[in-house]
C-alpha positions in Angstrom: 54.6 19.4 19.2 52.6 16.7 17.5 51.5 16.0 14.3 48.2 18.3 15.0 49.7 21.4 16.3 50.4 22.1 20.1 48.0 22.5 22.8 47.4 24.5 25.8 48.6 21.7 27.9 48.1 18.1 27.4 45.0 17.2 29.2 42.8 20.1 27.5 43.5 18.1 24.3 42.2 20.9 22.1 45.2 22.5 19.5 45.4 26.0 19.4 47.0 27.9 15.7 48.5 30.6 18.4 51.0 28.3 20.5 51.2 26.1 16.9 52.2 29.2 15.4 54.9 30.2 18.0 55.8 27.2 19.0 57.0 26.5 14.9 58.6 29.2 14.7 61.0 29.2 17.8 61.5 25.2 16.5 62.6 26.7 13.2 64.6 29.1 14.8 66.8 25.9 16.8 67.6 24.3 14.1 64.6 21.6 14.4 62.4 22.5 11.3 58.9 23.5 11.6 56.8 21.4 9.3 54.8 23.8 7.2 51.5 21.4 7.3 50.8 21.9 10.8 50.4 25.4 10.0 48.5 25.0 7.1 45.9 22.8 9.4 44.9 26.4 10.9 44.4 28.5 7.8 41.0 29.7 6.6 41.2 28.4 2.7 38.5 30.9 1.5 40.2 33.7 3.4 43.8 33.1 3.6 43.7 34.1 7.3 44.8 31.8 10.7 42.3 30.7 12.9 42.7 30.4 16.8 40.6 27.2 17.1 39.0 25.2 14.0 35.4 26.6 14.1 36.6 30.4 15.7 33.9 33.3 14.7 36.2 36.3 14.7 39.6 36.0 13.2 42.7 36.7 16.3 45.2 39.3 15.2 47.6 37.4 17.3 47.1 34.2 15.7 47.6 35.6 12.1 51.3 37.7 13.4 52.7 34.7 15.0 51.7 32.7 11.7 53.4 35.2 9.5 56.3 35.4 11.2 56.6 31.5 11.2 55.8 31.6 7.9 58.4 34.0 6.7 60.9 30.6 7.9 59.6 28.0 6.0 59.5 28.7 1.8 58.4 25.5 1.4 54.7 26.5 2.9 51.9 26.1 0.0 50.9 29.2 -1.4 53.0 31.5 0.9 53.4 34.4 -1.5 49.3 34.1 -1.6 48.8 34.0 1.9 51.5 36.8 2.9 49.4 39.4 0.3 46.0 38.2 1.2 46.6 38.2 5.6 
């Protein structure tokens, strides 16, 4: 996982908040630490939601579980408490 989040695969170059979102949380899980700003990259600030992609119409019901549960491993993420009662 890179400092932008994790992609599909490595020549379609385009992160996705989904895989990000899993991907931190099994990482968390082992021992190795998600980094709660890689997260945050994916959140909607006016609507305290996770997007998919960056510029995503419809918000992915998938995208926001996955986030949630990968948030509810780091305490250190900004504005959790906020983001748990507004998703």
């Amino acid at each position: 996982m890179g400092p932008e989040g994790v992609s599909m695969d490595p020549a379609f170059g385009i992160n996705d908040g989904d895989t990000t979102a899993v991907a931190s949380r099994v990482l968390t899980l082992g021992g190795r630490g998600g980094e709660p700003a890689i997260l945050h990259r994916f959140e909607d600030p006016e609507t305290r939601i996770f997007r998919t992609f960056r510029f995503e119409r419809n918000a992915s019901v998938s995208t926001n579980a996955h986030a949630l549960e990968a948030l509810a491993l780091m305490p250190d993420y900004p504005d959790r408490q906020e983001v748990w009662i507004g998703s």
